[in-house]
C-alpha positions in Angstrom: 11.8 6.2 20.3 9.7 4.7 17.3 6.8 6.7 16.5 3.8 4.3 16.1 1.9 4.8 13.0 -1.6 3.3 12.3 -1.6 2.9 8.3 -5.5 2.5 6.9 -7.0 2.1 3.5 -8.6 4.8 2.1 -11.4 3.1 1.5 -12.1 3.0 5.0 -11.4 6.6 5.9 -13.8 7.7 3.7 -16.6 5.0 5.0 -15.5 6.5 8.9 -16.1 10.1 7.3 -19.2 9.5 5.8 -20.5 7.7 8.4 -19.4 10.0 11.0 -21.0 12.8 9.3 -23.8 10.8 9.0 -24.1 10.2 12.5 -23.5 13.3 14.1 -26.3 14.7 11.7 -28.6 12.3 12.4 -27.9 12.5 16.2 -28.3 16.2 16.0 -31.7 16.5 14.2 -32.9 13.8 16.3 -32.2 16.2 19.1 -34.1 18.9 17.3 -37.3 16.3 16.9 -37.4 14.7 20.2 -37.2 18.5 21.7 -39.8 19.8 19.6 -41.8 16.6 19.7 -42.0 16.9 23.6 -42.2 20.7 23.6 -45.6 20.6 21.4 -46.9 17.6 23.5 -46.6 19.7 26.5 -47.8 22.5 24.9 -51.4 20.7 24.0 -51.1 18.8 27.3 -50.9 22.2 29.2 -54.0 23.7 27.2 -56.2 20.9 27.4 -55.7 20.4 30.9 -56.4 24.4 31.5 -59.6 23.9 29.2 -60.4 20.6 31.6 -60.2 23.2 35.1 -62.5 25.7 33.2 -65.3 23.3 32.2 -64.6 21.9 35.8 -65.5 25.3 37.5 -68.7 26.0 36.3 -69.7 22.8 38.3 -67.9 24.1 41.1 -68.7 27.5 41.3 -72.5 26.1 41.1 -71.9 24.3 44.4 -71.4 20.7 42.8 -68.4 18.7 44.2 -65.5 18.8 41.2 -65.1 16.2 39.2 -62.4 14.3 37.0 -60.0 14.0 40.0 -60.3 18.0 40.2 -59.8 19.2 43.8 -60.4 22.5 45.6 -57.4 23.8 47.5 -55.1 20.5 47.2 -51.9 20.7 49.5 -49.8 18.6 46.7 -50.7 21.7 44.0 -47.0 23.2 43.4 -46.0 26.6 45.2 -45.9 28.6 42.3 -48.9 27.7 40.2 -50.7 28.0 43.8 -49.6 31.8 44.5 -50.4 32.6 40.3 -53.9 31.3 41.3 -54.2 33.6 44.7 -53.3 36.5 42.6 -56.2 36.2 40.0 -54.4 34.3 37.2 -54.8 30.7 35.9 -52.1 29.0 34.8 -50.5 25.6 34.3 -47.1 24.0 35.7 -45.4 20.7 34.4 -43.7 18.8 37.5 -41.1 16.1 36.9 -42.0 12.6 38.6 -39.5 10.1 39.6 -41.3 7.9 38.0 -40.2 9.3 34.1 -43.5 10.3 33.5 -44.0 14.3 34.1 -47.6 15.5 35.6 -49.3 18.3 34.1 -51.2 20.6 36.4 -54.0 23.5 35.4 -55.7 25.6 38.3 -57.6 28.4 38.5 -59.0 30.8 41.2 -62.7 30.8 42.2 -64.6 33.2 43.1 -65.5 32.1 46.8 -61.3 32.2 47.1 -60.8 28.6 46.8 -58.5 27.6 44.5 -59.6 24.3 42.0 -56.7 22.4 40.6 -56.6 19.6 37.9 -53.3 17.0 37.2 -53.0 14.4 35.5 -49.4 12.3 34.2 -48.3 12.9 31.2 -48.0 8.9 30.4 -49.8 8.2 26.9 -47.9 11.3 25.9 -44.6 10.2 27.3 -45.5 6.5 25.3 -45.5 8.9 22.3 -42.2 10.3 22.7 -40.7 7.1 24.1 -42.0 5.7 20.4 -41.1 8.7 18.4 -37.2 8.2 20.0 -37.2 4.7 19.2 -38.2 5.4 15.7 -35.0 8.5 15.9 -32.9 5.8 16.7 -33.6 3.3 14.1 -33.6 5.8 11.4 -30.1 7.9 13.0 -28.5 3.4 13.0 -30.2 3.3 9.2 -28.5 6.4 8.2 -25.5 5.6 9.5 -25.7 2.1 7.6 -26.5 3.7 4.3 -23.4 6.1 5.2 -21.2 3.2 5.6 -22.3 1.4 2.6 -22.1 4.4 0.6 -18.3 5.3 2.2 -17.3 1.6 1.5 -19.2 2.2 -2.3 -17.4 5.5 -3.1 -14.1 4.7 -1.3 -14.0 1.4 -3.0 -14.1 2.8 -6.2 -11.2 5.2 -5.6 -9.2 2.7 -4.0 -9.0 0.3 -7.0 -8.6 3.4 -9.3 -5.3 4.1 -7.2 -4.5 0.4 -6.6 -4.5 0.4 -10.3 -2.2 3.3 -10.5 0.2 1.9 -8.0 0.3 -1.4 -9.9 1.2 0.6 -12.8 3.3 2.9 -12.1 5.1 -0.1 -10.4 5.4 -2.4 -13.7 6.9 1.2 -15.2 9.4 1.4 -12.1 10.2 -2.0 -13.1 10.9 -1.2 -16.7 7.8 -2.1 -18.2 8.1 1.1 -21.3 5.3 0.3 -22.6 2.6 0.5 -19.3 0.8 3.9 -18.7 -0.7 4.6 -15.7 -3.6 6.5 -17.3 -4.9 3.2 -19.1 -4.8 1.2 -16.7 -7.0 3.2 -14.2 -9.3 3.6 -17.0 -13.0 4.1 -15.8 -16.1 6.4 -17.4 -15.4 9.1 -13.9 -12.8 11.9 -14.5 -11.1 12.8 -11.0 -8.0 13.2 -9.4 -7.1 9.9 -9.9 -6.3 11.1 -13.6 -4.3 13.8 -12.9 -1.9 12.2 -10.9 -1.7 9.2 -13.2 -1.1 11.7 -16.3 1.5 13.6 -14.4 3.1 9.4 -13.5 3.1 9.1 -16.8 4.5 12.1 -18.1 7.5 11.4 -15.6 7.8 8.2 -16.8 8.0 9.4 -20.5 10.6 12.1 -19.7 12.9 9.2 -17.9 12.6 7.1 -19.8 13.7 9.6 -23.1 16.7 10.6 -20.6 17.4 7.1 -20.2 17.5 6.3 -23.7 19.4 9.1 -24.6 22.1 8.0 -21.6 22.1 4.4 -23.2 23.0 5.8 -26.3 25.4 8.2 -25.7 27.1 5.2 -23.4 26.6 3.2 -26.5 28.0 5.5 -28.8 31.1 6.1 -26.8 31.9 2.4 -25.9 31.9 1.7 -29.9 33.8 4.7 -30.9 36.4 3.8 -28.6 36.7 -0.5 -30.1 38.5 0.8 -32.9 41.6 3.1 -30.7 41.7 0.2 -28.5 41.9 -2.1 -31.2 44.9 -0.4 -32.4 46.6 -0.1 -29.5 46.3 -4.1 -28.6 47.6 -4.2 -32.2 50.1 -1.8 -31.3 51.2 -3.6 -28.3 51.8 -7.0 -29.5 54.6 -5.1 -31.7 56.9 -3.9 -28.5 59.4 -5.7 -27.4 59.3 -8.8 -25.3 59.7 -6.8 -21.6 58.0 -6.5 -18.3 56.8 -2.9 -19.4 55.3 -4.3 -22.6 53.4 -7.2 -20.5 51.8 -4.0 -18.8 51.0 -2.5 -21.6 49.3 -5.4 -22.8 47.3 -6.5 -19.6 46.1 -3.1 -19.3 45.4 -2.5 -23.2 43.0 -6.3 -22.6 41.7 -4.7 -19.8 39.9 -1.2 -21.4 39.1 -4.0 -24.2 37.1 -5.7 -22.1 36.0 -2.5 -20.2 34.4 -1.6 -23.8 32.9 -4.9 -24.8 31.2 -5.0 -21.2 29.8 -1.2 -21.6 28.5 -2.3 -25.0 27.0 -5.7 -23.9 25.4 -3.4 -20.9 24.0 -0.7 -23.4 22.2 -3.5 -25.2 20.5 -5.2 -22.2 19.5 -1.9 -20.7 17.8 -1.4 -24.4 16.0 -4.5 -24.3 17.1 -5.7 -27.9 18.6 -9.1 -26.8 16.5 -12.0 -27.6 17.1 -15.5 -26.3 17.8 -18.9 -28.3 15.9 -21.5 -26.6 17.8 -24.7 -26.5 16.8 -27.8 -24.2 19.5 -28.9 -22.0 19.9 -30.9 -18.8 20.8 -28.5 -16.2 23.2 -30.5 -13.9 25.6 -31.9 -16.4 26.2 -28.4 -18.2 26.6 -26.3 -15.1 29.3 -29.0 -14.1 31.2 -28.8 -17.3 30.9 -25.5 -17.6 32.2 -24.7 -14.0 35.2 -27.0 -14.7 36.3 -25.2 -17.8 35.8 -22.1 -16.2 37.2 -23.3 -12.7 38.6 -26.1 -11.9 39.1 -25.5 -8.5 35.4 -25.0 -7.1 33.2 -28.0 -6.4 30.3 -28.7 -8.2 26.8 -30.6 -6.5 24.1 -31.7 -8.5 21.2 -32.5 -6.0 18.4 -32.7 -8.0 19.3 -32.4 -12.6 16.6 -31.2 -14.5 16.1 -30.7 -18.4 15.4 -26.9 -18.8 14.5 -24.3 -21.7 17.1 -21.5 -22.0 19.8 -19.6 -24.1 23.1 -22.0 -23.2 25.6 -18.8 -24.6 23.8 -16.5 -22.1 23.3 -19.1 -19.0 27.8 -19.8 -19.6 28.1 -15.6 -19.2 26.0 -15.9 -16.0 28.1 -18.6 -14.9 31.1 -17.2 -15.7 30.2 -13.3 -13.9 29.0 -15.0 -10.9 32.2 -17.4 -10.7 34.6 -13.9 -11.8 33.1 -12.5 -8.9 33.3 -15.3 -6.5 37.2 -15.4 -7.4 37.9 -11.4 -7.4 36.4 -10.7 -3.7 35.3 -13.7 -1.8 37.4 -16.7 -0.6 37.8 -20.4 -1.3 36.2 -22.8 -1.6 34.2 -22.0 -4.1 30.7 -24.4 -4.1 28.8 -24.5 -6.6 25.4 -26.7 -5.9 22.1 -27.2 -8.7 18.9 -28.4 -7.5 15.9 -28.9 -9.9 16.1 -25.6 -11.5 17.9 -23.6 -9.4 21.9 -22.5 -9.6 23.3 -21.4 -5.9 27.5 -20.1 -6.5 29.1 -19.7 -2.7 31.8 -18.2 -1.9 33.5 -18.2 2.0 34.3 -14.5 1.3 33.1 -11.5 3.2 30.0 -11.1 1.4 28.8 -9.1 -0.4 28.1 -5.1 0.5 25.0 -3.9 1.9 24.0 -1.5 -0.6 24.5 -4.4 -3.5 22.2 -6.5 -0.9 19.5 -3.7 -0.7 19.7 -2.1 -4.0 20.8 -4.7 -6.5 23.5 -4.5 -8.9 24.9 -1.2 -9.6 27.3 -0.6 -12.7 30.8 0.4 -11.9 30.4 -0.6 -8.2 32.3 -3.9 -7.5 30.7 -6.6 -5.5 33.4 -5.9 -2.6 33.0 -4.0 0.4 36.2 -2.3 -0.6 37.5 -1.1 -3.5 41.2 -2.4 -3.5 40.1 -5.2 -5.4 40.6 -5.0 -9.6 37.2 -4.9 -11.8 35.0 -2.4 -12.9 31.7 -3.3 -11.4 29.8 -4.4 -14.4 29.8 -8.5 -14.2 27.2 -9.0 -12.0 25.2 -5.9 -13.7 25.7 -8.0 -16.9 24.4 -11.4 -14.9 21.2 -9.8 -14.0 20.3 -8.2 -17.3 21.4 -11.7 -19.1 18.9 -13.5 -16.1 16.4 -10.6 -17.3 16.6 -12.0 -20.9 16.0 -15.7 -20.2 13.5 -14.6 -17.4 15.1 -15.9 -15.0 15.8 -14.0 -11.8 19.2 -13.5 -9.7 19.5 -12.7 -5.9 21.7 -12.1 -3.8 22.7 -13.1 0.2 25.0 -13.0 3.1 25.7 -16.1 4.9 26.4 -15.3 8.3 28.8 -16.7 10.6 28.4 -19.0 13.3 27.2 -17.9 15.7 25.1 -14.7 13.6 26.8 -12.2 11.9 29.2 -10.2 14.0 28.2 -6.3 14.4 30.9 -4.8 11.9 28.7 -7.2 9.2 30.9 -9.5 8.2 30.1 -12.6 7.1 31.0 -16.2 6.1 30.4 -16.3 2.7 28.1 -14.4 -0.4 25.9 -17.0 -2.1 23.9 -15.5 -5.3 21.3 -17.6 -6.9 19.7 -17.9 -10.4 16.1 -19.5 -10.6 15.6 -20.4 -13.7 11.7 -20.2 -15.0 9.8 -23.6 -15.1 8.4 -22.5 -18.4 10.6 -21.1 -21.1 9.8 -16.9 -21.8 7.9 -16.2 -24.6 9.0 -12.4 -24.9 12.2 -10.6 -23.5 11.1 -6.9 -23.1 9.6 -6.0 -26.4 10.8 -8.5 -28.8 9.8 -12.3 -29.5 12.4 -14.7 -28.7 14.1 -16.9 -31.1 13.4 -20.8 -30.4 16.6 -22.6 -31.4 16.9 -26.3 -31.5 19.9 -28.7 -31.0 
């Protein structure tokens, strides 16, 4: 069962947490006011009402009839404030009204034996506490404003800081050497945010020095061995004519072009190869191209177009993606340009699912098997030579009728080149070379 996760910017868990706080702060003193509020309203209500009886009984005690709505031995006074008064005590009791509105009650013994008893409601005080919440509640929804304002303020800020580093540390992912995530977060405030985009960068620095020292040790090796391999092509042309001397040879061609393919590799990865801009009309050099280099796929030109790029480099693409097309998939071969765009189909099985997730690999042939002869690097070499003009190269399944069958076969691998509508003005690091002719 799929768990079911809610993802949220931080930006907005901060503004809850703030506000939250905010609110159950608020809400809590408001508590403590409106409590304390009523509790000392009471309080003065109870005494003045007690001070009310005692001016009243003078009157009384003098034979006068009470006044003020003061009554001698009322049957509505409450049971207990009635027996305090029997015993000799005054006192005062507060009695909830279903009204709201509380009445506060003051008696006092006489001292004929009557009892003289005094209530009023408690409603100007009540208005007063009805006004005082009111004014809680404004200021508990104002503090939770500012709380929210100040969440979205705060959180803001740190979510561009690490929107920032994400963007960065994505361009160095990417191969982007010369990003770091530390200057693009930038910013006066020192916080977290720096750490982790110091430690980004310090990662970055140490892969990309193990990188470099992996290109060049591949480098170093692939030209070290051009000059045994030389000699033994050299070697091999001197056998004897013989089916164990054509073996010699075909294998002796093939570490030669193992070599040349591991070098041309070690240069793209480095990012030294720069591109000689040549105008050319898209359609009508694809189709010649894809004649000399096979005759046997067909060639559509939907839509020609005159574009910008390195012809040499735009051939090797050609030539990998058509290599490939041959080695695993399936005739016929189609090969179809529209505007700027190069789509080369096969009616193979398509091409594997890690190659379709994770792009190109080197020394992991585009076939879902590995009885097939190559050595994986051609359509490595097509996406770093894409790379170069800045172009980009992708790669798809076309399935069969009907959908693609369970096991995931298909009816045919189709990779395409988009060439850019504007010509690149750097490749990696370096400037490119504008050639014309």
């Amino acid at each position: 069962m799929r768990r079911f996760t809610l993802r949220t910017g931080i930006r907005w868990k901060i503004t809850l947490a703030i506000a939250g706080v905010g609110a159950l702060v608020a809400v809590a003193l408001s508590l403590v006011v409106h409590s304390a509020a009523r509790v000392s309203m009471l309080e003065s209500a109870r005494e003045a009402q007690l001070a009310n009886v005692q001016f009243i009984s003078r009157f009384a005690e003098a034979g006068r009839k009470p006044s003020m709505g003061a009554k001698l031995n009322d049957p509505e006074l409450p049971a207990a404030l009635r027996e305090k008064a029997r015993s000799g005590r005054r006192g005062t009791y507060v009695q909830e009204s279903r009204k709201g509105v509380p009445e506060v009650w003051a008696a006092m013994p006489l001292g004929n034996g009557q009892v003289l008893s005094l209530h009023n409601p408690f409603k100007e005080s009540a208005n007063m506490v009805r006004d005082l919440d009111r004014a809680l509640v404004v200021g508990s929804l104002s503090v939770v404003i500012a709380g929210a304002a100040l969440g979205v303020l705060i959180g803001g800020q740190i979510s561009r800081r690490l929107r920032k580093a994400a963007a960065a540390a994505q361009r160095v992912a990417h191969g982007d050497p010369d990003v770091r995530v530390r200057d693009a977060v930038g910013g006066v405030v020192r916080d977290e945010t720096d750490d982790l985009a110091r430690a980004v960068d310090a990662m970055a620095d140490a892969l990309q020095q193990r990188l470099e020292a992996e290109r060049r040790v591949t480098a170093d090796i692939a030209h070290e061995l051009r000059t045994p391999v030389t000699g033994l092509l050299t070697a091999a042309e001197l056998l004897p004519p013989g089916r164990p001397t054509e073996l010699v040879r075909d294998r002796a061609q093939a570490l030669r072009a193992l070599v040349e393919d591991v070098l041309e590799v070690a240069r793209l990865d480095s990012a030294s190869e720069r591109a000689e801009l040549q105008d050319v009309a898209l359609g009508e050099f694809v189709s010649r191209r894809v004649t000399a280099l096979m005759p046997e796929a067909s060639v559509r030109v939907v839509a020609d177009e005159i574009v910008s790029t390195d012809p040499r480099r735009l051939e090797r693409i050609l030539g990998n993606l058509l290599a490939n097309a041959a080695r695993y998939g399936q005739p016929p071969v189609q090969v179809d340009i529209e505007g700027r765009v190069v789509r080369v189909r096969d009616h193979g099985p398509g091409f594997p699912e890690a190659l379709l997730r994770e792009g190109p690999s080197r020394f992991r042939t585009g076939s879902t098997d590995r009885a097939g002869v190559g050595h994986g690097l051609g359509l490595t070499i097509a996406e770093g030579q894409a790379r170069v003009l800045g172009a980009r190269l992708t790669f798809r399944n076309v399935a069969a009728p009907g959908g693609a069958d369970r096991e995931g076969t298909a009816a045919g691998a189709v990779a395409v080149l988009w060439l850019p509508e504007h010509a690149p003005t750097a490749t990696g690091s370096f400037p490119i070379i504008t050639a014309s002719g």
